[in-house]
mmJSON file of the N, C-alpha and C atoms, coordinates in Angstrom:
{"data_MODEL":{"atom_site":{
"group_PDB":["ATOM","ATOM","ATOM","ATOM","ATOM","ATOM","ATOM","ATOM","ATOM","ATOM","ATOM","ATOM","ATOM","ATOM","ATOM","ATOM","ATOM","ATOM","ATOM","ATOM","ATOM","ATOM","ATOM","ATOM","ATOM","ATOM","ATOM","ATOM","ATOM","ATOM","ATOM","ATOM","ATOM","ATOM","ATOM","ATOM","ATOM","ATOM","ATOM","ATOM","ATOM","ATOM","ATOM","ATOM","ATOM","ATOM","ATOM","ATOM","ATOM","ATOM","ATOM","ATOM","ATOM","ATOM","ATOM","ATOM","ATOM","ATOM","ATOM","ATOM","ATOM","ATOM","ATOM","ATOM","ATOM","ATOM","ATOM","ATOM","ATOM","ATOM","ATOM","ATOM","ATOM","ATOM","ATOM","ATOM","ATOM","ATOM","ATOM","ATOM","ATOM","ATOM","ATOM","ATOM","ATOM","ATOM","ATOM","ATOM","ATOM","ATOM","ATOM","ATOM","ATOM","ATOM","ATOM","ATOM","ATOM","ATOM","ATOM","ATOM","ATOM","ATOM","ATOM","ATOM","ATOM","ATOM","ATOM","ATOM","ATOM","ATOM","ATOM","ATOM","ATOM","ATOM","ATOM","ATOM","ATOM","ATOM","ATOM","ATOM","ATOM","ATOM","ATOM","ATOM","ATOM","ATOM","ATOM","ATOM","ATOM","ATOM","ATOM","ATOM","ATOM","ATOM","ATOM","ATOM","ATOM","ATOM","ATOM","ATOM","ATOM","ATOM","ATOM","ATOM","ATOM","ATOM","ATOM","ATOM","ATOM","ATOM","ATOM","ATOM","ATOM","ATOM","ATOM","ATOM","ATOM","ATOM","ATOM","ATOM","ATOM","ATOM","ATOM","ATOM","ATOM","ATOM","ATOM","ATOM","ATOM","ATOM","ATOM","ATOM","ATOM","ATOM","ATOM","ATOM","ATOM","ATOM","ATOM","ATOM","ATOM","ATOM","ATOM","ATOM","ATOM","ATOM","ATOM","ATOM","ATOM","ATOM","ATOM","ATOM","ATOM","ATOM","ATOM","ATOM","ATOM","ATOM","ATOM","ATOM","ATOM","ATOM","ATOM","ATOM","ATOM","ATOM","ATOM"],
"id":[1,2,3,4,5,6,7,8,9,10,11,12,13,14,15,16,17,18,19,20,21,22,23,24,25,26,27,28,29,30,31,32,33,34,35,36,37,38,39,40,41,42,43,44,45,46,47,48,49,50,51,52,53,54,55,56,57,58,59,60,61,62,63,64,65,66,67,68,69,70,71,72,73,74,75,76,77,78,79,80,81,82,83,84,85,86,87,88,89,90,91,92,93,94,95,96,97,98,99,100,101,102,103,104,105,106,107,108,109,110,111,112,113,114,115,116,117,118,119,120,121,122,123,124,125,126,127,128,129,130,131,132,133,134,135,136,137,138,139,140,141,142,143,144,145,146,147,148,149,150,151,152,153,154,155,156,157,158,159,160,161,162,163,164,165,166,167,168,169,170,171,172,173,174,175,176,177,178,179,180,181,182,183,184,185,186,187,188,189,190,191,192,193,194,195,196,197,198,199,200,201,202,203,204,205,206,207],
"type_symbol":["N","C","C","N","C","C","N","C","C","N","C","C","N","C","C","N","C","C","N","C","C","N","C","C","N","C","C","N","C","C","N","C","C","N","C","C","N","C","C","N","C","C","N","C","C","N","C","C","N","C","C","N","C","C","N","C","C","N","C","C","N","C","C","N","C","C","N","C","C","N","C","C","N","C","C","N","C","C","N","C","C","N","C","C","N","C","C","N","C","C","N","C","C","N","C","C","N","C","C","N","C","C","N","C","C","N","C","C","N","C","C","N","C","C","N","C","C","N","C","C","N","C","C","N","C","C","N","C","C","N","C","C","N","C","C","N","C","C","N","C","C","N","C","C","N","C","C","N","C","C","N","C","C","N","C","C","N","C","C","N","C","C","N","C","C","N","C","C","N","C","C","N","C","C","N","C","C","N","C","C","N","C","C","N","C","C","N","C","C","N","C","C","N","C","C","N","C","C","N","C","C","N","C","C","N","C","C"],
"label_atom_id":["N","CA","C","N","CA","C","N","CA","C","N","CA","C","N","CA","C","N","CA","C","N","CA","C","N","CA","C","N","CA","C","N","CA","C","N","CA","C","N","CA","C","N","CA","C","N","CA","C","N","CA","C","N","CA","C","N","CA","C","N","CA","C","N","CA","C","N","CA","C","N","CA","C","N","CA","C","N","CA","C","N","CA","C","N","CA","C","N","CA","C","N","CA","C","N","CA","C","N","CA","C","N","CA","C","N","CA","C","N","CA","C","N","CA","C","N","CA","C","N","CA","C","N","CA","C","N","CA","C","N","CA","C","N","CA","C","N","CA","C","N","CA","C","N","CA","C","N","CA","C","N","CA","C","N","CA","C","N","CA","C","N","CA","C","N","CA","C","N","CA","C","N","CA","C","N","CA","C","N","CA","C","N","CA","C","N","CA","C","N","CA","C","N","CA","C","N","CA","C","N","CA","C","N","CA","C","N","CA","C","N","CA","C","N","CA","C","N","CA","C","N","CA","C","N","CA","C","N","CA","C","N","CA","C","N","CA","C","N","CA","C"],
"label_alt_id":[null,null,null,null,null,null,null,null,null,null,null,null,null,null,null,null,null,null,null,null,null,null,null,null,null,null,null,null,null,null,null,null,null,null,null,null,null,null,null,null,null,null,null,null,null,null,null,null,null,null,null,null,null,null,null,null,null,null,null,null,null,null,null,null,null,null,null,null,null,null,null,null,null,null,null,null,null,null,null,null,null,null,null,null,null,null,null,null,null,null,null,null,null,null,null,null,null,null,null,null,null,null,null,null,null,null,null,null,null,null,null,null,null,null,null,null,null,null,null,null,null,null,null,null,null,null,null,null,null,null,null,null,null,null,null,null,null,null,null,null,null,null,null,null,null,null,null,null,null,null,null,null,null,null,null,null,null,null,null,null,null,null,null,null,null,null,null,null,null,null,null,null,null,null,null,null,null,null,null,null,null,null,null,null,null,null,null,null,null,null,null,null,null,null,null,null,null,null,null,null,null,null,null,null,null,null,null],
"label_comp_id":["UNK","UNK","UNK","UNK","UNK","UNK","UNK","UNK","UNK","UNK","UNK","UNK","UNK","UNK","UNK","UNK","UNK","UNK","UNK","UNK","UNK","UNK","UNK","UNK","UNK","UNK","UNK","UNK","UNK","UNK","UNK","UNK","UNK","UNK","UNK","UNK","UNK","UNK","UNK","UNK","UNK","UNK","UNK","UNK","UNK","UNK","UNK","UNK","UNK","UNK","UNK","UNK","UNK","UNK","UNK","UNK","UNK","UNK","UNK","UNK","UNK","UNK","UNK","UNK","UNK","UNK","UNK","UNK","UNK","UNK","UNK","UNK","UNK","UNK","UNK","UNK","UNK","UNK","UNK","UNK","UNK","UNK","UNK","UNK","UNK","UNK","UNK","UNK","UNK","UNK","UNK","UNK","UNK","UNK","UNK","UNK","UNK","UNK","UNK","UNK","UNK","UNK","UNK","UNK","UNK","UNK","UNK","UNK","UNK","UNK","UNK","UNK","UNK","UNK","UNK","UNK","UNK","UNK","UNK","UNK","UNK","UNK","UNK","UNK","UNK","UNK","UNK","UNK","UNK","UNK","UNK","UNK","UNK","UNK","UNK","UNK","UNK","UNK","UNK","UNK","UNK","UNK","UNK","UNK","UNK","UNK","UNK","UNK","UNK","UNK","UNK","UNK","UNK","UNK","UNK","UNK","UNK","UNK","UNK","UNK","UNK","UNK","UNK","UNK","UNK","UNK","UNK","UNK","UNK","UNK","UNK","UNK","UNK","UNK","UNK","UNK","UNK","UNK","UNK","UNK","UNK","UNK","UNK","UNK","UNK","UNK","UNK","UNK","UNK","UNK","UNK","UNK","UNK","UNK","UNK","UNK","UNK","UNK","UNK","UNK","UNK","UNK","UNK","UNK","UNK","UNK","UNK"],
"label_asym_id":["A","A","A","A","A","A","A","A","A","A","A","A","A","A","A","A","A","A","A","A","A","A","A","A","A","A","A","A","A","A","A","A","A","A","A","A","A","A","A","A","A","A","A","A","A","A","A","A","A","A","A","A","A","A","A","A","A","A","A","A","A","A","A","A","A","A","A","A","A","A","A","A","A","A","A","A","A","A","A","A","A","A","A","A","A","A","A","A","A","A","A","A","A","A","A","A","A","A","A","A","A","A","A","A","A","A","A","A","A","A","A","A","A","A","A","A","A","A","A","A","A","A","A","A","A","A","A","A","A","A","A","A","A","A","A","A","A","A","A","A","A","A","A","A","A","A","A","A","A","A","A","A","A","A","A","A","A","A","A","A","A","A","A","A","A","A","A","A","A","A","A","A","A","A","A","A","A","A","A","A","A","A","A","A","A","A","A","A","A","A","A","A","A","A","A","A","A","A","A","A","A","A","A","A","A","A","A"],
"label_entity_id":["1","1","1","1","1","1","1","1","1","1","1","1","1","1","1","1","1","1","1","1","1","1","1","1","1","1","1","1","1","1","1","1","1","1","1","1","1","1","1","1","1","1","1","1","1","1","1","1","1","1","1","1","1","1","1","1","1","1","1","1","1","1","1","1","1","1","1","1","1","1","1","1","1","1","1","1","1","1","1","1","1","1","1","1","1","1","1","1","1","1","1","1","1","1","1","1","1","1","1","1","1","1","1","1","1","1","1","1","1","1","1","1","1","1","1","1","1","1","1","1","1","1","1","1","1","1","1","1","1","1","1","1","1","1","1","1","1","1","1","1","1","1","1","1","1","1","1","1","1","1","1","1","1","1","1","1","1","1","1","1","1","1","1","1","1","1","1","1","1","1","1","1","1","1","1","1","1","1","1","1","1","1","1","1","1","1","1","1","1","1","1","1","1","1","1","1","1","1","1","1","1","1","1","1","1","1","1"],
"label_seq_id":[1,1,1,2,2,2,3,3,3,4,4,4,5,5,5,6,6,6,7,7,7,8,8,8,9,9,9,10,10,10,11,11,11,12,12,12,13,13,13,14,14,14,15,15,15,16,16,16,17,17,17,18,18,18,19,19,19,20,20,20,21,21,21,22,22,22,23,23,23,24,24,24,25,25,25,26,26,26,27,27,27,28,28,28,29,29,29,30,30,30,31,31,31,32,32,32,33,33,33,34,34,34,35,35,35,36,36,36,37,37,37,38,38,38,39,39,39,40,40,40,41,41,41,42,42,42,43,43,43,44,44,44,45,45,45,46,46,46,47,47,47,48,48,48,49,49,49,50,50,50,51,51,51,52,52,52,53,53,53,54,54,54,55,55,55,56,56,56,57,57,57,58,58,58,59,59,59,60,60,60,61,61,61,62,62,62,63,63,63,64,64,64,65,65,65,66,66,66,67,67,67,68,68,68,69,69,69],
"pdbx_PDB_ins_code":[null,null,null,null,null,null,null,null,null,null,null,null,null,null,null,null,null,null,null,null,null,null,null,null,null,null,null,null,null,null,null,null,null,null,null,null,null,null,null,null,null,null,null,null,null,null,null,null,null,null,null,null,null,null,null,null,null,null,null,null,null,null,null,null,null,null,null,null,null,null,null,null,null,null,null,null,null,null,null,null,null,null,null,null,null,null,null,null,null,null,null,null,null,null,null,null,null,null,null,null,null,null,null,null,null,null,null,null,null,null,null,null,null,null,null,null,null,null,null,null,null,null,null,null,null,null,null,null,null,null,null,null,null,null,null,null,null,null,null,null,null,null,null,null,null,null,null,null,null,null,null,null,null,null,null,null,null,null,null,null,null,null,null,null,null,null,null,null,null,null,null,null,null,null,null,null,null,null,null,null,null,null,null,null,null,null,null,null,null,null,null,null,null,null,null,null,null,null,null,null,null,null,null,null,null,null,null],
"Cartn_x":[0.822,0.0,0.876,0.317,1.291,0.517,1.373,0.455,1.19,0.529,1.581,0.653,0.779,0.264,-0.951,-1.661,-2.57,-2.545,-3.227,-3.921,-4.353,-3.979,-4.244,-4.531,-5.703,-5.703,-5.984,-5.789,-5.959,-6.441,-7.907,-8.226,-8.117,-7.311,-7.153,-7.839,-7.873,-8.392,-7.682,-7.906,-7.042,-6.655,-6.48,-5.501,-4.493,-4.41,-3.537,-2.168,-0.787,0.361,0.738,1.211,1.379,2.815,3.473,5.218,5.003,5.462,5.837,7.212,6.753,8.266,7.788,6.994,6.595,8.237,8.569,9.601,9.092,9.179,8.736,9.626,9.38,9.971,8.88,9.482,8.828,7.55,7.188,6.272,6.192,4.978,4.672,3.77,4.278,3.754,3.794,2.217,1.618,1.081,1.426,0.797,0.39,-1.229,-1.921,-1.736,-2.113,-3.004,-2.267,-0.558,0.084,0.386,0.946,1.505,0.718,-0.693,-1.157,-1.069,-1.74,-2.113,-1.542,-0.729,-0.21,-2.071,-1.612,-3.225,-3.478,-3.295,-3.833,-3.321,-4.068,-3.62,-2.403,-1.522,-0.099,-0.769,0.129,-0.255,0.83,1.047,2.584,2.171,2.352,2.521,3.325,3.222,4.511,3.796,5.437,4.64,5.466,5.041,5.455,5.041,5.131,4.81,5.792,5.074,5.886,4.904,5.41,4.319,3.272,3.531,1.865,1.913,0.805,0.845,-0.254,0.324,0.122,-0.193,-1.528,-1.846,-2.394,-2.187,-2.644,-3.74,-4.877,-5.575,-6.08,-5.965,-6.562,-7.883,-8.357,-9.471,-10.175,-11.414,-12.679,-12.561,-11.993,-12.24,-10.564,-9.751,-8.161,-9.209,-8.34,-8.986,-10.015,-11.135,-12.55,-12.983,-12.95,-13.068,-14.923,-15.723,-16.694,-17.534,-18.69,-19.002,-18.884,-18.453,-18.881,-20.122,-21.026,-21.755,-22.427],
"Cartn_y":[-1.166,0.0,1.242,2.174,3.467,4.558,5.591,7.132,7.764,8.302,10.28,11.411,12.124,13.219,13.14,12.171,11.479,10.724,10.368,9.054,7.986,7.061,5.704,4.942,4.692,3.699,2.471,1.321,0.293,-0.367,-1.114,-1.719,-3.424,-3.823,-5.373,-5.466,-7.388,-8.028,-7.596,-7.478,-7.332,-8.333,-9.152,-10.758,-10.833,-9.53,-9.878,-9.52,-10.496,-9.815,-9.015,-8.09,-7.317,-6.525,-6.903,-6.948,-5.686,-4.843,-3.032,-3.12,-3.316,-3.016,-1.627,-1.066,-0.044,1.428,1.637,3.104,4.014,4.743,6.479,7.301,8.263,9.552,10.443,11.522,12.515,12.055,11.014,10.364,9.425,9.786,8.449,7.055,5.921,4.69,4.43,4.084,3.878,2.7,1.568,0.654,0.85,0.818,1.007,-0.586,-0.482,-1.298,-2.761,-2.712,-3.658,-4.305,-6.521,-6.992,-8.33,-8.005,-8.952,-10.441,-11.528,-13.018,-13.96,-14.674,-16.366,-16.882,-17.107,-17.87,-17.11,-15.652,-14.675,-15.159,-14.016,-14.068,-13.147,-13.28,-12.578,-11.721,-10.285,-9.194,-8.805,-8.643,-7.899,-6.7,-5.459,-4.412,-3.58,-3.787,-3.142,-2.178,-1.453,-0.367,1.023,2.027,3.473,4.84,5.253,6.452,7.851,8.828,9.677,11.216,11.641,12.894,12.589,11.598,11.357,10.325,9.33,8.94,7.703,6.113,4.841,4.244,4.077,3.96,2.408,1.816,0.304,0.482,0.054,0.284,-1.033,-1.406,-2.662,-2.392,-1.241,-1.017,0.003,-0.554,0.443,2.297,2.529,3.422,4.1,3.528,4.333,4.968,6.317,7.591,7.657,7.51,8.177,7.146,5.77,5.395,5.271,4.961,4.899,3.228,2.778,1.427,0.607,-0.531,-1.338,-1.648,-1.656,-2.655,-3.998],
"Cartn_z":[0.0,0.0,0.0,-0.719,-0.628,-0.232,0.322,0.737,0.548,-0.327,-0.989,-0.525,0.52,0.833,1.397,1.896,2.404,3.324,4.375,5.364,4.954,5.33,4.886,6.544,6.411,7.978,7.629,8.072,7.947,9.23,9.363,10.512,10.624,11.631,11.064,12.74,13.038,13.724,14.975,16.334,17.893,17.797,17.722,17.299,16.228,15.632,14.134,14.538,14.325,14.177,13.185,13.111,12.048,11.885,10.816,10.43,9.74,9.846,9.155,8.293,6.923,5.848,5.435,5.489,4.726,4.915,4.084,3.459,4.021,4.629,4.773,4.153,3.533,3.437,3.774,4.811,5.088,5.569,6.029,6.301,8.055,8.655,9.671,9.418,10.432,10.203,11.889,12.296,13.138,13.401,14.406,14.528,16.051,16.263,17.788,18.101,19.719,19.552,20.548,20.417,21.217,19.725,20.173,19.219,18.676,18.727,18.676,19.627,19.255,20.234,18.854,20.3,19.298,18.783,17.896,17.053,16.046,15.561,15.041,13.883,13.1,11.511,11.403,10.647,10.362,9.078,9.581,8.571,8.057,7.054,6.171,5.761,6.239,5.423,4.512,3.829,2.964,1.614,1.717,0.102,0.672,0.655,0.806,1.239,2.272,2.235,2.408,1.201,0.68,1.443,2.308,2.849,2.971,3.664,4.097,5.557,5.511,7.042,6.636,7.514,6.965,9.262,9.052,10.779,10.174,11.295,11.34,12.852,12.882,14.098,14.311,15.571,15.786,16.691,17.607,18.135,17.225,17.352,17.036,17.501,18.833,19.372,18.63,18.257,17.523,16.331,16.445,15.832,14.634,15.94,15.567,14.1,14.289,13.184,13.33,12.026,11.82,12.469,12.981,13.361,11.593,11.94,10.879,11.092,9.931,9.509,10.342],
"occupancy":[1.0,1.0,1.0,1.0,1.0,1.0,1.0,1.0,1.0,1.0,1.0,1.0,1.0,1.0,1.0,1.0,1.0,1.0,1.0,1.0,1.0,1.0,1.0,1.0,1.0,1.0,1.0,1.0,1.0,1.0,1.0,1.0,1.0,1.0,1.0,1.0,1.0,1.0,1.0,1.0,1.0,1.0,1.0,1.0,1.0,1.0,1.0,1.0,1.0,1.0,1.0,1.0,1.0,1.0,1.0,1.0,1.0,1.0,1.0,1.0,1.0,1.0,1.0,1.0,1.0,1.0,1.0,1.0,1.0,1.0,1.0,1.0,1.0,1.0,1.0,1.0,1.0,1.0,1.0,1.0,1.0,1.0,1.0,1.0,1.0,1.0,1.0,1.0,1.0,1.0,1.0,1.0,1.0,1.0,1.0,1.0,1.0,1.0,1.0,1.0,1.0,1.0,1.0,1.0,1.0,1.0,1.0,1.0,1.0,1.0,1.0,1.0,1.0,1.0,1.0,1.0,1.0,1.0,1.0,1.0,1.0,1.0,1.0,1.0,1.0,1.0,1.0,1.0,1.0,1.0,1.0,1.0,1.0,1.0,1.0,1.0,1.0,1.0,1.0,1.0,1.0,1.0,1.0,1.0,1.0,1.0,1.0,1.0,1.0,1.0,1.0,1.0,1.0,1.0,1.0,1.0,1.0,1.0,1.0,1.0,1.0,1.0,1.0,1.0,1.0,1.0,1.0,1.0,1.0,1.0,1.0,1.0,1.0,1.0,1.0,1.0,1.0,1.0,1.0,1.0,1.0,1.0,1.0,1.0,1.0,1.0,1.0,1.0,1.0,1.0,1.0,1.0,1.0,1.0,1.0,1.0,1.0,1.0,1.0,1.0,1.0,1.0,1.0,1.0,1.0,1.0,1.0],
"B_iso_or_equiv":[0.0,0.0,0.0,0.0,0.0,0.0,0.0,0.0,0.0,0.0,0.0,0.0,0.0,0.0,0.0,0.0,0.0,0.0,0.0,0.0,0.0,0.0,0.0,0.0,0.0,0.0,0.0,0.0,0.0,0.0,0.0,0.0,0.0,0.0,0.0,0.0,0.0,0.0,0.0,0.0,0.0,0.0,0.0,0.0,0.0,0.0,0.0,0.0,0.0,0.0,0.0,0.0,0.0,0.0,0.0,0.0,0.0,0.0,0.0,0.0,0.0,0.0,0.0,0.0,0.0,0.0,0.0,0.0,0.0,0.0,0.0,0.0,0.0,0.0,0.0,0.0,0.0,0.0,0.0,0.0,0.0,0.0,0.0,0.0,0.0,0.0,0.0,0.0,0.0,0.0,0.0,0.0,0.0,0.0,0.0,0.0,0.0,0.0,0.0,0.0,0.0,0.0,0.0,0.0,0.0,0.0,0.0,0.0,0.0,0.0,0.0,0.0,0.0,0.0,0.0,0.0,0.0,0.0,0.0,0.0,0.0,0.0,0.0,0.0,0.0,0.0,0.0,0.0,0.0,0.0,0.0,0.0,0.0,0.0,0.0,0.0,0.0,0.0,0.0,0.0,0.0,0.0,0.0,0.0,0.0,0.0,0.0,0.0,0.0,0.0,0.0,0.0,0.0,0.0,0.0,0.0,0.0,0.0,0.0,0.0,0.0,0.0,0.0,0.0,0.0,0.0,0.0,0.0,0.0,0.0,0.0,0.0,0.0,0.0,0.0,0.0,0.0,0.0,0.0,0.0,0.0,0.0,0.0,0.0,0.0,0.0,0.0,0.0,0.0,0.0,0.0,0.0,0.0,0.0,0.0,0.0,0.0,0.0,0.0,0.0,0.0,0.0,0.0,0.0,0.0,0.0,0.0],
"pdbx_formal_charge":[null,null,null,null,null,null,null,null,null,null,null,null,null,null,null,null,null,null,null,null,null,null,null,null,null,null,null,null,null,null,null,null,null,null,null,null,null,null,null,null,null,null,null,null,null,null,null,null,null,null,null,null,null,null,null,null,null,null,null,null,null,null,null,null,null,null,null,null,null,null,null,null,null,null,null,null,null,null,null,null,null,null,null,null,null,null,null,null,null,null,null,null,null,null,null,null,null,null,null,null,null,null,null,null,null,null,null,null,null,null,null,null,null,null,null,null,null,null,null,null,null,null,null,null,null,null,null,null,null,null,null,null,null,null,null,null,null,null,null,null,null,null,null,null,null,null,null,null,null,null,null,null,null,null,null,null,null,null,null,null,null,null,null,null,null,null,null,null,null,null,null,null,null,null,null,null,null,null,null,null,null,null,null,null,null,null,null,null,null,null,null,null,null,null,null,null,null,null,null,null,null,null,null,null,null,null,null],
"auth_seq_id":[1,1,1,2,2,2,3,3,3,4,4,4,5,5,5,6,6,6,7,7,7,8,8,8,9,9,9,10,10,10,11,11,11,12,12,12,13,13,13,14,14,14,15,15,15,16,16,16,17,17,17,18,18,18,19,19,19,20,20,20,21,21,21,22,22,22,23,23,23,24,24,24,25,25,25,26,26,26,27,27,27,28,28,28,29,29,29,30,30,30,31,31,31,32,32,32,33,33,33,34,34,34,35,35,35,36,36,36,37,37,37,38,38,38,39,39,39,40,40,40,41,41,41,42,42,42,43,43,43,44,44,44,45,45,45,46,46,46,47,47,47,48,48,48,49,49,49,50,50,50,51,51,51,52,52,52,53,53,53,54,54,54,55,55,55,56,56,56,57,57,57,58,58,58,59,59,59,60,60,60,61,61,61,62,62,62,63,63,63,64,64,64,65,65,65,66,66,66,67,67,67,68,68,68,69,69,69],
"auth_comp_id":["UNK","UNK","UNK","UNK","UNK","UNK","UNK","UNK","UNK","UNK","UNK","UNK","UNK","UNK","UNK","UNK","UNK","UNK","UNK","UNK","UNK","UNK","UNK","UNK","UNK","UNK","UNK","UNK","UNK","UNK","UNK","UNK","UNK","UNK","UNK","UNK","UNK","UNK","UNK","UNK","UNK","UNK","UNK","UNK","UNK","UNK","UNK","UNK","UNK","UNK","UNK","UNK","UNK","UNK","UNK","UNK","UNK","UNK","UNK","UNK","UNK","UNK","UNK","UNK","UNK","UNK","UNK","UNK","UNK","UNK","UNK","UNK","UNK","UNK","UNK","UNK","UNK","UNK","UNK","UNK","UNK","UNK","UNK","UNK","UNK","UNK","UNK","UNK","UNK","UNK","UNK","UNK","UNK","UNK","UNK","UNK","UNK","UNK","UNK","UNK","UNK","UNK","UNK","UNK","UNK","UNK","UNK","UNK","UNK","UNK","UNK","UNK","UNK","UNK","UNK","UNK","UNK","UNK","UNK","UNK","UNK","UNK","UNK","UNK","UNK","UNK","UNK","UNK","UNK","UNK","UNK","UNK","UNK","UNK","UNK","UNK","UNK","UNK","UNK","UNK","UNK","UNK","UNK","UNK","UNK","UNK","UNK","UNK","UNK","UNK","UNK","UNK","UNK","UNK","UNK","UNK","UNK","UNK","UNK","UNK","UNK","UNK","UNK","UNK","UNK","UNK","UNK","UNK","UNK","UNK","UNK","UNK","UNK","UNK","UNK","UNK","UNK","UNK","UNK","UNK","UNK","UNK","UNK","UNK","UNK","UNK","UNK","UNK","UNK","UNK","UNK","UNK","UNK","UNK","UNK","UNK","UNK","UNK","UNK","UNK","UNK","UNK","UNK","UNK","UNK","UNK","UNK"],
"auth_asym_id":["A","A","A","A","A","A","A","A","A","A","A","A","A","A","A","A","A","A","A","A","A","A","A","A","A","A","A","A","A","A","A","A","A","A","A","A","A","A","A","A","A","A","A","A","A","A","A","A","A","A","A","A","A","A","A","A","A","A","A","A","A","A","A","A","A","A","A","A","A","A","A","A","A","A","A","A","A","A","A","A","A","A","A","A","A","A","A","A","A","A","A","A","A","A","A","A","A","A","A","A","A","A","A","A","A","A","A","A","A","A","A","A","A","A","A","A","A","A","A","A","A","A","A","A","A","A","A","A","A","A","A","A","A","A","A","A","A","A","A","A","A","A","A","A","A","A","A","A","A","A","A","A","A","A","A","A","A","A","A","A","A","A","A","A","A","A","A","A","A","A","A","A","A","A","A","A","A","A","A","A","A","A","A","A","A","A","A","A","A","A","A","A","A","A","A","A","A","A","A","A","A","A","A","A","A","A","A"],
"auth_atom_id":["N","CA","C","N","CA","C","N","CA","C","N","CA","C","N","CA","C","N","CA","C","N","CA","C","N","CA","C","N","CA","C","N","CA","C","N","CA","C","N","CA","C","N","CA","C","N","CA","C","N","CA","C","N","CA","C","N","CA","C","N","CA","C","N","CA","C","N","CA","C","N","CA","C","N","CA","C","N","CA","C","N","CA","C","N","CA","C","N","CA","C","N","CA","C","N","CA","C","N","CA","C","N","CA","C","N","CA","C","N","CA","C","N","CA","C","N","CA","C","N","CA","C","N","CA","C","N","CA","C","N","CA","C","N","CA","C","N","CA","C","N","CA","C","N","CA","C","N","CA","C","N","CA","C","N","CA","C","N","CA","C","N","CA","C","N","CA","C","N","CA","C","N","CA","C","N","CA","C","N","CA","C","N","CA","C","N","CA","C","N","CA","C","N","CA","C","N","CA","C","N","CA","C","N","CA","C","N","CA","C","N","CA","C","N","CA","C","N","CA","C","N","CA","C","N","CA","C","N","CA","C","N","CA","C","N","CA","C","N","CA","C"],
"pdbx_PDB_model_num":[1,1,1,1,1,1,1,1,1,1,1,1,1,1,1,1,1,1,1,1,1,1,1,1,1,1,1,1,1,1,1,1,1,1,1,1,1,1,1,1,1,1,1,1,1,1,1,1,1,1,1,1,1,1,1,1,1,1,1,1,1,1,1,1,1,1,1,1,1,1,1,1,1,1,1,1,1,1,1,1,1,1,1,1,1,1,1,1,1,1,1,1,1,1,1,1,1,1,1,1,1,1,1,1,1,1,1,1,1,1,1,1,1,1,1,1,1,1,1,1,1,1,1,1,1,1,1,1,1,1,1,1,1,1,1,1,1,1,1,1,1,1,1,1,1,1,1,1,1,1,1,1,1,1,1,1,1,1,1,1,1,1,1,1,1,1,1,1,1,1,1,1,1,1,1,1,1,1,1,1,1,1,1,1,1,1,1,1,1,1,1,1,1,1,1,1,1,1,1,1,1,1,1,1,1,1,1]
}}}
């Protein structure tokens, strides 16, 4: 996934491990949330962000996200 000058959030499972390759320039990468539970699904993120900002949220209540469905 990439972010140029933009927000990108991504909401995965409170059980998911999740590995950060993602590049920054001029850019933040945010993972909330702690390191996930043995059992979970494994998450790879990777890709780029260029002036912009790449958040991984594992709770509902990490910034102001909308209810699912």
């Amino acid at each position: 996934m990439n972010s140029r000058f933009g927000k990108l959030i991504v909401r995965v499972p409170e059980n998911a491990h999740v590995i950060d390759e993602v590049s920054a320039l001029f850019a933040k990468r945010s993972i909330s949330g702690g390191h996930g539970m043995d059992g979970g699904p494994v998450i790879r993120v990777t890709g780029q962000a260029t002036f912009g900002k790449i958040i991984v949220s594992r709770e509902r209540s990490d910034w102001n996200l909308p209810d699912r469905p």
